[in-house]
N, C-alpha and C positions, 0 to 999 in steps of 0.2 A: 204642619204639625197639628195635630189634632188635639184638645179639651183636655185626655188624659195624661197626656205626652206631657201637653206645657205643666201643666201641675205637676204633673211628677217631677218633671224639672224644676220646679221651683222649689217642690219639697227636699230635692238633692242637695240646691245651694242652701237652704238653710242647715241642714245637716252639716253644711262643709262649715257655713258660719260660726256655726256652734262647738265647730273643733277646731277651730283657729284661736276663735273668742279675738280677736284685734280690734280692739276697742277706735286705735286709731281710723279704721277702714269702713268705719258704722256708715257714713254718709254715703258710701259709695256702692254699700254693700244693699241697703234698701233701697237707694235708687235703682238696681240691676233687678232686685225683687219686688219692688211697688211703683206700679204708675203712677204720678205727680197728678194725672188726667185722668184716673179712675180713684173712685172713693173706695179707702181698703177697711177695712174692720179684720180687726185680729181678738180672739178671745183665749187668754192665757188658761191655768190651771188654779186659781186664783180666783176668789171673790172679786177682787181689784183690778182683777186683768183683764178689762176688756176696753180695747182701745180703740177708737173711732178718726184718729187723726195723726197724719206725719210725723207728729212730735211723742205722741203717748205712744206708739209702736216703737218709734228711738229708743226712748226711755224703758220700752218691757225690755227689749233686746241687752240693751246695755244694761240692767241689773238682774239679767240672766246669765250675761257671758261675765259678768263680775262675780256673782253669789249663787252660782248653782252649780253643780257637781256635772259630768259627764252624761250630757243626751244623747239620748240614741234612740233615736225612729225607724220602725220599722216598715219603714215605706209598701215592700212589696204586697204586705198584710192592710195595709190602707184600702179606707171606702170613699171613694172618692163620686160625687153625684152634681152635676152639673143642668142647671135650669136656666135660659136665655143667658144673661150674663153675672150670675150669680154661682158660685160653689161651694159645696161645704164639701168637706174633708175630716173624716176621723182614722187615728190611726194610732195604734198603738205603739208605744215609747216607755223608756226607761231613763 
């Protein structure tokens, strides 16, 4: 699977995330989406939101799927640019 593949994939489970919202399923749910052995950085929509470690990405996730109304990304519209092992991702959502 190739760079865009896997990201799009990833971007799918969090969409399914975010329509589930099971707060019980958090731990299992970022384990499947972030490696323990790669440093992930996630930056929200938010001044506040930009999180650099295992614990602050739990915490955006669960006061998303707790306090926010219905996401929805629209993936196929996503720009997705990948350098050695870094990616960014922008994409438009609602």
């Amino acid at each position: 699977m190739g760079d865009y593949e896997a990201i799009t994939q990833c971007l799918r489970k969090i969409q399914k995330g975010y329509e589930k919202r099971d707060t019980e399923a958090i731990d299992q749910y970022l384990e499947d989406l972030f490696s323990t052995e790669v440093k992930a950085t996630v930056i929200g929509t938010s001044d506040n939101e930009l999180k650099f470690d295992q614990e602050g990405i739990k915490d955006l996730f669960l006061m998303d799927w707790k306090y926010w109304g219905d996401l929805r990304l629209d993936i196929d519209k996503g720009l997705i640019r990948v350098h050695g092992d870094t990616a960014w991702v922008h994409l438009p959502g609602t």
